[in-house]
VOVEXGU-135263 format. One record per residue: residue in one letter; x, y, z of N, C-alpha, C in turn. Coordinates in steps of 0.2 Angstrom, whole numbers, padded with zeros to 4 digits, always signed. Example, Ala and Ser with C-alpha at 12.3 -4.5 7.8 and 13.67 -1.06 7.14 Angstrom:
A+0066-0028+0039+0062-0022+0039+0066-0016+0039S+0064-0011+0035+0068-0005+0036+0064+0000+0039
# end
This chain:
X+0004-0006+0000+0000+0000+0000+0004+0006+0000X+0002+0011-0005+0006+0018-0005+0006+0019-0001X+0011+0024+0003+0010+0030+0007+0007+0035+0004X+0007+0041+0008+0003+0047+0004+0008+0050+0000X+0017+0050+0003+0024+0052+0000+0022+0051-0005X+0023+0043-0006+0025+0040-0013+0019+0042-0018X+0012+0041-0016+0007+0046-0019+0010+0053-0023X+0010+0056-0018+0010+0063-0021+0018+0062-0024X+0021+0061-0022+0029+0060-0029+0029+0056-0035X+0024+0050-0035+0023+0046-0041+0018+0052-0047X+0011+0055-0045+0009+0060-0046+0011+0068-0048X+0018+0068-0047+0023+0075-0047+0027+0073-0053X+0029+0065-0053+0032+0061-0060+0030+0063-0064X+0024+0060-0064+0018+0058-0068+0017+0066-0073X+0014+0071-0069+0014+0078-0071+0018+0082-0076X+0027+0080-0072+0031+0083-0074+0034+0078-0081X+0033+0072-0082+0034+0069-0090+0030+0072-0096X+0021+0073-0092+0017+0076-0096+0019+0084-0100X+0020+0086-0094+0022+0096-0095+0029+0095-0102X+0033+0091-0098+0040+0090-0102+0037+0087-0109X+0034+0083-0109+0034+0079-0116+0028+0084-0124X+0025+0086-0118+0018+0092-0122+0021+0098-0123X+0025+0101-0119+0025+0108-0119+0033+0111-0120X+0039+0106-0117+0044+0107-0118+0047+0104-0123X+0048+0098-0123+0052+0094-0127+0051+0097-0135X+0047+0098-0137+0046+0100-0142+0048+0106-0145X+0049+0112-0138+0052+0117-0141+0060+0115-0142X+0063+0112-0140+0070+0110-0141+0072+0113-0149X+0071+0105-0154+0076+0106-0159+0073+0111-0162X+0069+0118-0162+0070+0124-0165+0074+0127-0163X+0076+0126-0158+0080+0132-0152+0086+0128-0155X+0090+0124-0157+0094+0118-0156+0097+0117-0149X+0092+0116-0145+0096+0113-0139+0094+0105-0136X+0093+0102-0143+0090+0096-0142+0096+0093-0136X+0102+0093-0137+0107+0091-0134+0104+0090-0126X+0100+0094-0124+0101+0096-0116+0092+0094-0112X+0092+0089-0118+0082+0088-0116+0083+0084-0105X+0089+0080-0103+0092+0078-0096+0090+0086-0094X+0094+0090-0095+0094+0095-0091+0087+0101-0090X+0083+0100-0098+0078+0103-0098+0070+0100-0093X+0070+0094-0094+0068+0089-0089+0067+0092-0082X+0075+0091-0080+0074+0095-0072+0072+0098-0074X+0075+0106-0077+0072+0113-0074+0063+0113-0076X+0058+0108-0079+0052+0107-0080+0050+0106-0072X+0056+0101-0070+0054+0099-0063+0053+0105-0059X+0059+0109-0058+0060+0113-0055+0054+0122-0056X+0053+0124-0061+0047+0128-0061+0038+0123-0061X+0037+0117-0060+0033+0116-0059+0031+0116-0051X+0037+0113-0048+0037+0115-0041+0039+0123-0040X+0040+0128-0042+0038+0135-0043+0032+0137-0041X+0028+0135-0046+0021+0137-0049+0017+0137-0041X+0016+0129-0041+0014+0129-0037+0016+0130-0028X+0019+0132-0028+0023+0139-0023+0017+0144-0023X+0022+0147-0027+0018+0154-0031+0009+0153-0030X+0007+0149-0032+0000+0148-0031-0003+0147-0024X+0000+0145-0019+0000+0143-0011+0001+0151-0009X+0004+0154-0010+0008+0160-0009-0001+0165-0009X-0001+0165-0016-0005+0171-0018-0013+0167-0016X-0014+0159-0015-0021+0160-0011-0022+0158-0005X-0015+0157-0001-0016+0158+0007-0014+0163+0008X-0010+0165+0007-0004+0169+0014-0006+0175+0012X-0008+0180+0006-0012+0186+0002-0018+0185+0009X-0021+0182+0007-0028+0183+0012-0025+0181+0018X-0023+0181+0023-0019+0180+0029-0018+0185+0031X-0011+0189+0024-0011+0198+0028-0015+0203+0028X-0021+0200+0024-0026+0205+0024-0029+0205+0031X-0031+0201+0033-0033+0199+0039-0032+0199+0046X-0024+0196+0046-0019+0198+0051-0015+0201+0050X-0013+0210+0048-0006+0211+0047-0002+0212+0054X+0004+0211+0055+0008+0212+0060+0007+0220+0058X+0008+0225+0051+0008+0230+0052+0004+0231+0043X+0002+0237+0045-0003+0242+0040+0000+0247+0038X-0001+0244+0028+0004+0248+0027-0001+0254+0021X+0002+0260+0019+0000+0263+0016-0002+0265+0008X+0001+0256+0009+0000+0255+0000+0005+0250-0001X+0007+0243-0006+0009+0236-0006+0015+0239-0010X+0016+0246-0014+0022+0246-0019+0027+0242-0017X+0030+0245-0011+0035+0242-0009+0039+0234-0011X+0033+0232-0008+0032+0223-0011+0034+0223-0020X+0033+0226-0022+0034+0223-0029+0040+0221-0032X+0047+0222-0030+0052+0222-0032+0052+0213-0027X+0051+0211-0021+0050+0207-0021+0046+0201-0023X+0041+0202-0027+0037+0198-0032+0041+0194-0037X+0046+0201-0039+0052+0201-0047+0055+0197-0045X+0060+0195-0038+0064+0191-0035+0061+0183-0036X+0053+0184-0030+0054+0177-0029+0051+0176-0036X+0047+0178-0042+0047+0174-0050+0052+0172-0053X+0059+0176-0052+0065+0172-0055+0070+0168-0051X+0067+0167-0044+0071+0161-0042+0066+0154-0042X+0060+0156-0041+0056+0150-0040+0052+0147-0048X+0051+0152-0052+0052+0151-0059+0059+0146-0063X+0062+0146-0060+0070+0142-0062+0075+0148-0065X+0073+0154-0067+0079+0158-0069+0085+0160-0066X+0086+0162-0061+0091+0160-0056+0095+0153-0053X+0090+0151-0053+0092+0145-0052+0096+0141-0058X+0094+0141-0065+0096+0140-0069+0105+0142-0070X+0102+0151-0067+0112+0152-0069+0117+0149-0064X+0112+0148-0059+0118+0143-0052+0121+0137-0056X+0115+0135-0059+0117+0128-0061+0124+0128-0066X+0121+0132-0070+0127+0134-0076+0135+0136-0072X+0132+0139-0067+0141+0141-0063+0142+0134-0058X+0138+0130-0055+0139+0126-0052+0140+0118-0055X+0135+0119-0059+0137+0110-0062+0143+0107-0062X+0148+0111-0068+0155+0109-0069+0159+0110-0062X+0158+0114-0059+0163+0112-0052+0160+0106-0047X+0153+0106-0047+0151+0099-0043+0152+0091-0046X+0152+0094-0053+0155+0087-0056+0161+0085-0054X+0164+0090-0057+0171+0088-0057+0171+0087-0049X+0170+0089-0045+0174+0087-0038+0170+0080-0036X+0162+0077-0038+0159+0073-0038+0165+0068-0039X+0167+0068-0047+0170+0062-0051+0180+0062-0045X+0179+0066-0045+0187+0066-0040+0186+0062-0036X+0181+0065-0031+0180+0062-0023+0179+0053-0026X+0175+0051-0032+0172+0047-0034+0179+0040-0035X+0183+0045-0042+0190+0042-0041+0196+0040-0037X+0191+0044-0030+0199+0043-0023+0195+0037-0019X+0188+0033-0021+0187+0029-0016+0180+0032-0011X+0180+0039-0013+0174+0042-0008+0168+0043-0011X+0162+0038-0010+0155+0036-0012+0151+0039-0008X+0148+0044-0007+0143+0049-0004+0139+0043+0000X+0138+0044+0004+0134+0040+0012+0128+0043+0009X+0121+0038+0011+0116+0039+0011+0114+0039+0018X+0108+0043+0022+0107+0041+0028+0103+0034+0028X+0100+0030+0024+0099+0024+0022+0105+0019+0026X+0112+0022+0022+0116+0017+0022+0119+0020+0031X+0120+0024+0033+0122+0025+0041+0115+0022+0046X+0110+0023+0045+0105+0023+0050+0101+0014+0045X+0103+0012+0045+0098+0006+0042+0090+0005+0044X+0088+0007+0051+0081+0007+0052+0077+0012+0046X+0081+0018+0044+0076+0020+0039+0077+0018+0032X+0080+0012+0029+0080+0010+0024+0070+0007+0023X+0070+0009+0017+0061+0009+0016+0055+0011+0020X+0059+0019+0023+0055+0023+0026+0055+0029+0025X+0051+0034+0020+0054+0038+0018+0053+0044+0021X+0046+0044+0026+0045+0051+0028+0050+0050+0034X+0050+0044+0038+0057+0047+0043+0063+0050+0040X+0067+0046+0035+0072+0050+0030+0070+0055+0028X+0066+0057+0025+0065+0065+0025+0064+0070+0028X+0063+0069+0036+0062+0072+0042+0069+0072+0044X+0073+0067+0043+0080+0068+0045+0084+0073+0041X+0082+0073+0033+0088+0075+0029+0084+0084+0033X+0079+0086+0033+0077+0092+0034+0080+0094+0039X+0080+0090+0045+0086+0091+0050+0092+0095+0049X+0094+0088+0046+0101+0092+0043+0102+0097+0041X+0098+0098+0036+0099+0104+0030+0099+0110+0034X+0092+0111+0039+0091+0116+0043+0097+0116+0049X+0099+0112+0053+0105+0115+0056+0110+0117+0054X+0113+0114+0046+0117+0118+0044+0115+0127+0042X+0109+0126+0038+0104+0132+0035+0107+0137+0041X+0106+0136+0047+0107+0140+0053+0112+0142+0054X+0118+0140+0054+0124+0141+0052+0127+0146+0049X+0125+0144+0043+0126+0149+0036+0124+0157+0038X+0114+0155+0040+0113+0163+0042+0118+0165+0045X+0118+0164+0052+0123+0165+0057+0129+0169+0052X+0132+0166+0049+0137+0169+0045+0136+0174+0041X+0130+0176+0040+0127+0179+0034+0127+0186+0040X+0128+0186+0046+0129+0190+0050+0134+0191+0052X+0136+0188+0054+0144+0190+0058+0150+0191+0053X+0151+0189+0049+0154+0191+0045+0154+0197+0040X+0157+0204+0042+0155+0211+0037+0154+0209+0030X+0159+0206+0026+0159+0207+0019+0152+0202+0017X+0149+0196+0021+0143+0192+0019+0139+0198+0021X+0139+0203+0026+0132+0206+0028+0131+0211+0022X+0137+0212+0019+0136+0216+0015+0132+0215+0009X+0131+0209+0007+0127+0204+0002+0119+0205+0004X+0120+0203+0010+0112+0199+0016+0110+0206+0015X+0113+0210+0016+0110+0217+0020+0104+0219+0013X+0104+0217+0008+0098+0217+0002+0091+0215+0006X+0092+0209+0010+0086+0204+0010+0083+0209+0017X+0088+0211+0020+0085+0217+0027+0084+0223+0025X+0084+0224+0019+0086+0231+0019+0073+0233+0017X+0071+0227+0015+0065+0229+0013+0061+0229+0020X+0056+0236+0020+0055+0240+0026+0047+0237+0026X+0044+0233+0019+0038+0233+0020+0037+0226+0018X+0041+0220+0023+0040+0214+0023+0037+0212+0022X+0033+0204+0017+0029+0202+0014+0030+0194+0015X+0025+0190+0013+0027+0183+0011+0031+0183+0002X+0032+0187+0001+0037+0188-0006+0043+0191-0003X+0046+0191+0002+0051+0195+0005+0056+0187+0002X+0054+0182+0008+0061+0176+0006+0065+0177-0001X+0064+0177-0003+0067+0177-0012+0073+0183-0011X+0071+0187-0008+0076+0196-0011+0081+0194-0007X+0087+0193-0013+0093+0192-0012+0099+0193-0016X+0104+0197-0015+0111+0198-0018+0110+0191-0023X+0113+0191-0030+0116+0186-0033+0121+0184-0031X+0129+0188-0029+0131+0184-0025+0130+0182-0021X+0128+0182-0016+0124+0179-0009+0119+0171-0012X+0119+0172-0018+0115+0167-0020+0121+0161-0024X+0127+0165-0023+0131+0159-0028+0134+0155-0021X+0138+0161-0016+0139+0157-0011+0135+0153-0007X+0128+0154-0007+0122+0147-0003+0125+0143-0009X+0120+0143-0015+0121+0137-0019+0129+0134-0019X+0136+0136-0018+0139+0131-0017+0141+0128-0012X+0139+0133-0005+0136+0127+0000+0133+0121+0001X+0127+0123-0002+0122+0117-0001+0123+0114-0007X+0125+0114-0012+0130+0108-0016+0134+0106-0014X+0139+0108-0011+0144+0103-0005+0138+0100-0001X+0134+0102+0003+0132+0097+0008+0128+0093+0005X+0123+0092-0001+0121+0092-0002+0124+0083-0006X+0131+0086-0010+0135+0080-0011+0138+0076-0005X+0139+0078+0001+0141+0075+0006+0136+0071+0011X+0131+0072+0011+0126+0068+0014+0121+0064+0010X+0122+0066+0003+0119+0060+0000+0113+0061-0002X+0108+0067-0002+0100+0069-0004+0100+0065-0009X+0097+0060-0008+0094+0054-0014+0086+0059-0019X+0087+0057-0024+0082+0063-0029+0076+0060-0026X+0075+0055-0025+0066+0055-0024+0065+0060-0019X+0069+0062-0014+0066+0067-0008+0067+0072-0009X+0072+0076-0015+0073+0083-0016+0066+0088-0017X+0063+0085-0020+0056+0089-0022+0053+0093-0018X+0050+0086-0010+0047+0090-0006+0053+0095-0002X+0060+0092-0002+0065+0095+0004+0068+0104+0001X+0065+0105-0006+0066+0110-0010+0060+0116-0005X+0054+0111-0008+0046+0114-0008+0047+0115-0002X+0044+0113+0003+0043+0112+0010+0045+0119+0014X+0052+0118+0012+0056+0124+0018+0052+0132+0015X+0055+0130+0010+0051+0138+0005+0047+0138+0007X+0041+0137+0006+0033+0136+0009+0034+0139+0014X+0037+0137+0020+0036+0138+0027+0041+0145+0028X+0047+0147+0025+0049+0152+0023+0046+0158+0021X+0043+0155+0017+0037+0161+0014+0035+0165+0021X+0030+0160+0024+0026+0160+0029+0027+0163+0036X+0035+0163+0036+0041+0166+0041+0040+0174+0039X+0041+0175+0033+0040+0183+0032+0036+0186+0030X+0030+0182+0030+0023+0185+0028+0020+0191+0034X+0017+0197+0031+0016+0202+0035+0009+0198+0039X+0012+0195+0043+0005+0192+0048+0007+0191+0055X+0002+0195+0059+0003+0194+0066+0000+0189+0072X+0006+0183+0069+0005+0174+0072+0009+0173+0074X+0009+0171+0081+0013+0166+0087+0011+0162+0085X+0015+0157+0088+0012+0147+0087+0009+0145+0093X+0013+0150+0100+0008+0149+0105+0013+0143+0107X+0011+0137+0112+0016+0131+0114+0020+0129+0108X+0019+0130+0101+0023+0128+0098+0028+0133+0095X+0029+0139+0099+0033+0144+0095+0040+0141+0096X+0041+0137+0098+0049+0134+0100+0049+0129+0097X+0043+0125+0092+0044+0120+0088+0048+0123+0081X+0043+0129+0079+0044+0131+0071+0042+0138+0070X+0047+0141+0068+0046+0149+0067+0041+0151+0063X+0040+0156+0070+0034+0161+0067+0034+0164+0062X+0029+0168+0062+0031+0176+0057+0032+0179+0061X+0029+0179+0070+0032+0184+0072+0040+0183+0075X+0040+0178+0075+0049+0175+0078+0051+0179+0072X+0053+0179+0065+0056+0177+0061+0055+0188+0060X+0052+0190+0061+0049+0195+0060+0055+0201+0067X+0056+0197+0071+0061+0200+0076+0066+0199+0074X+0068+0196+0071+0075+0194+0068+0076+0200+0062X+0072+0202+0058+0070+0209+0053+0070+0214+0056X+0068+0214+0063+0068+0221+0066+0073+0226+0065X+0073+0233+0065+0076+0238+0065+0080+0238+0072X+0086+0238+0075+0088+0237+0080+0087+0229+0086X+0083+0226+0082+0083+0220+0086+0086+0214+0083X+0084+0214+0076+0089+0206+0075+0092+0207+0067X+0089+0215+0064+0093+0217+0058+0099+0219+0059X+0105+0217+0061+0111+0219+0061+0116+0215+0058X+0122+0217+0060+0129+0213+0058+0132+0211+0064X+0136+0209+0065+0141+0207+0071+0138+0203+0078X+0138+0203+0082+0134+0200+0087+0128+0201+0091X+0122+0206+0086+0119+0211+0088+0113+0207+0088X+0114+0202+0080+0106+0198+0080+0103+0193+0083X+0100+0193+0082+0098+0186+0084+0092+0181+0080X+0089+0176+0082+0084+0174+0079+0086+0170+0072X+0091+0167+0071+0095+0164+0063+0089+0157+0060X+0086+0153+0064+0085+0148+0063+0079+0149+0057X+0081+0144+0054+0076+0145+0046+0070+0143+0048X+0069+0137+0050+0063+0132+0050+0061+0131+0058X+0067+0130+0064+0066+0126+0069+0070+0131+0075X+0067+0134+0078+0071+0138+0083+0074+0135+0090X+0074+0127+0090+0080+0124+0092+0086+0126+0093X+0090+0129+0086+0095+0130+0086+0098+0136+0089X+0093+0141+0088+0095+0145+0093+0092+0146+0101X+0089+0141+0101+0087+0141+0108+0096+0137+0111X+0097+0131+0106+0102+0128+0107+0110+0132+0109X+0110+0137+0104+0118+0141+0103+0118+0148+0104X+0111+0148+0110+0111+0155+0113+0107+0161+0109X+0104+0160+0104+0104+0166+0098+0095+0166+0098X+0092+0163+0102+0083+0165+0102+0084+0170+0105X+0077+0175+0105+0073+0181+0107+0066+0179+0105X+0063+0179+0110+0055+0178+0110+0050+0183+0112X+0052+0189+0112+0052+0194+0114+0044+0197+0111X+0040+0199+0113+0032+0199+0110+0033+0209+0106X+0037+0209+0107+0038+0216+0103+0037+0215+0094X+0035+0220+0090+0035+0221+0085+0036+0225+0081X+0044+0225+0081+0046+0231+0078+0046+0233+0069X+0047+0239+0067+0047+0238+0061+0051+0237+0057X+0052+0234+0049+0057+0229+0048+0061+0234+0045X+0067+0232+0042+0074+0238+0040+0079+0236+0044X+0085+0241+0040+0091+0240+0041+0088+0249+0047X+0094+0248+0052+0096+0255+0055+0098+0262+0052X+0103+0261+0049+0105+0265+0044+0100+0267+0040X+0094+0265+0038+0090+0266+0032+0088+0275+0032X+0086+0273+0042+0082+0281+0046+0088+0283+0045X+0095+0284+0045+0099+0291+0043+0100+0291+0035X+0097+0289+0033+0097+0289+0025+0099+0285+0020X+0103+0280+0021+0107+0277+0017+0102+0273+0012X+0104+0271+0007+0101+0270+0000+0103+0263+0000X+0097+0259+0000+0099+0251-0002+0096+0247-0006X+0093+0253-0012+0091+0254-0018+0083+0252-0017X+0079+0256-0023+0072+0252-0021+0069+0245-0028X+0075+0246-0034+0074+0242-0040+0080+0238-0038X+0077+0232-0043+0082+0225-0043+0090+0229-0047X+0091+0230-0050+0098+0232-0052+0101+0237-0047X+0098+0242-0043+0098+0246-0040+0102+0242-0033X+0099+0238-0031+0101+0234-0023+0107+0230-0027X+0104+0225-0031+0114+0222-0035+0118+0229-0034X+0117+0232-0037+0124+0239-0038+0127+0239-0031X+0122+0243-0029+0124+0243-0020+0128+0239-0016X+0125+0232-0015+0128+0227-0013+0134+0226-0014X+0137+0226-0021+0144+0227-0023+0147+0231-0021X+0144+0237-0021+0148+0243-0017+0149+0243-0010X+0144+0238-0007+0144+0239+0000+0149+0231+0001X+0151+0228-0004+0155+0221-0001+0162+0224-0003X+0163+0229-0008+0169+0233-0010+0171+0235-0002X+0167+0241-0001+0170+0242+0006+0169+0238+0011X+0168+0233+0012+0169+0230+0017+0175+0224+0017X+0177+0223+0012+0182+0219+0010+0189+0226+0011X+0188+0231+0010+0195+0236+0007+0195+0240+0014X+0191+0243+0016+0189+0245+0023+0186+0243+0029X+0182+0237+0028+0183+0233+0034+0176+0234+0037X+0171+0240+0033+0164+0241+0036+0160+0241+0030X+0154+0236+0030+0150+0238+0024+0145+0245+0024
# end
């Protein structure tokens, strides 16, 4: 007998053959990219799991902040530039260019690691009770992924020349469930070679990438939606929008160097674990510091790239972004 896992990912198969076989494949040899139908497959995979994102997005979490806002805004402009964001990561455009910058170096260091004797461990192959169990292997590999995830932020802070990057995703004053997405490109080349290294180090078997993709975003979204929700006993299982929403604060958890707090993506264990929660019922408003003495962290998508560069320039040459 199915599970409901194997359901809905046989069902996601099924889907994504049809979309590829009717709607892509086809366009190939006009394009001449017939050579690449393996790699255009994924990325069918990959904007289909988009899509519907994007569709969860606009008919939960929209009526959510009409409802509950944490704050009331004057008008949604603001929002727009991160709409632009998350359609080109969760669309597959971005993602796309990672691929293209990352493929040939995870290969190549794949086939290396592969020719020195070193065979990527599956948690299958460490933990044998969840061999033919997939939602506990999936719940594991999330584990992982999110203690590391928290880590990264964690760096995305204390380190000037990364905050210089990060400081894009804080610098929006009018925080939304379209906020996750708004991110420096390079900020986006160092995650992706991360979580390719870890990625090839612990062994993320392809049947569970889908949900372990979808899932987090989902819940991420959810984290920066303008909605004013505790979990209540469960605020210490999985981050709120208002936990996650502290962590954005102006003076509370939007900083550099040892000022934040609040890092964990999914599960506020880890910072309950490494010292770095605040559960603090206050609600402050989101932004970088500097914004109130005037500093420009652009309000269009080219506008905040430029900047970011300029602020990882001086941080790198002078030591402050």
């Amino acid at each position: 007998m199915m599970t409901w896992f194997e359901t809905f990912m046989n069902g996601f198969t099924l889907t994504q053959a049809w979309v590829f076989e009717h709607c892509v494949n086809p366009l190939l040899p006009p394009l001449g990219l017939l050579a690449y139908q393996e790699e255009a497959f994924d990325a069918t995979e990959f904007a289909l799991v988009g899509m519907g994102e994007i569709a969860l997005l606009i008919l939960f979490f929209r009526p959510l902040e009409a409802l509950f806002p944490a704050e009331r805004w004057s008008g949604r402009r603001g929002v727009r530039v991160d709409i632009l964001y998350t359609l080109l990561h969760r669309l597959g455009f971005i993602p796309l260019v990672m691929f293209v910058l990352m493929w040939p170096l995870t290969f190549k260091l794949d086939a290396w690691l592969r020719f020195h004797g070193f065979i990527p461990y599956t948690l299958e192959d460490l933990i044998p009770a969840l061999e033919n169990h997939p939602l506990p292997t999936f719940f594991a590999y999330l584990v992982i992924i999110d203690f590391f995830s928290y880590w990264l932020h964690r760096f995305q802070h204390r380190l000037e020349w990364w905050w210089a990057l990060h400081g894009v995703h804080h610098s929006q004053q009018t925080m939304s469930y379209w906020s996750d997405d708004r991110t420096h490109l390079l900020d986006d080349v160092f995650t992706a070679t991360f979580f390719s290294l870890l990625s090839l180090v612990i062994g993320v078997e392809p049947g569970q990438f889908i949900l372990l993709m979808m899932i987090p975003r989902v819940l991420q979204s959810l984290a920066h939606a303008n909605i004013a929700w505790r979990f209540g006993p469960f605020e210490r299982c999985l981050v709120s929008p208002h936990y996650h929403r502290y962590h954005h604060g102006v003076g509370t958890g939007s900083n550099s160097g040892q000022l934040s707090c609040n890092f964990a993506v999914l599960f506020p264990i880890w910072d309950i674990l490494f010292g770095t929660a605040n559960f603090s019922r206050e609600t402050p408003p989101t932004g970088i510091a500097d914004q109130q003495e005037g500093r420009n962290y652009g309000s269009g998508f080219w506008a905040q790239q430029r900047l970011g560069c300029q602020r990882l320039w001086s941080a790198l040459t002078l030591g402050k972004a």
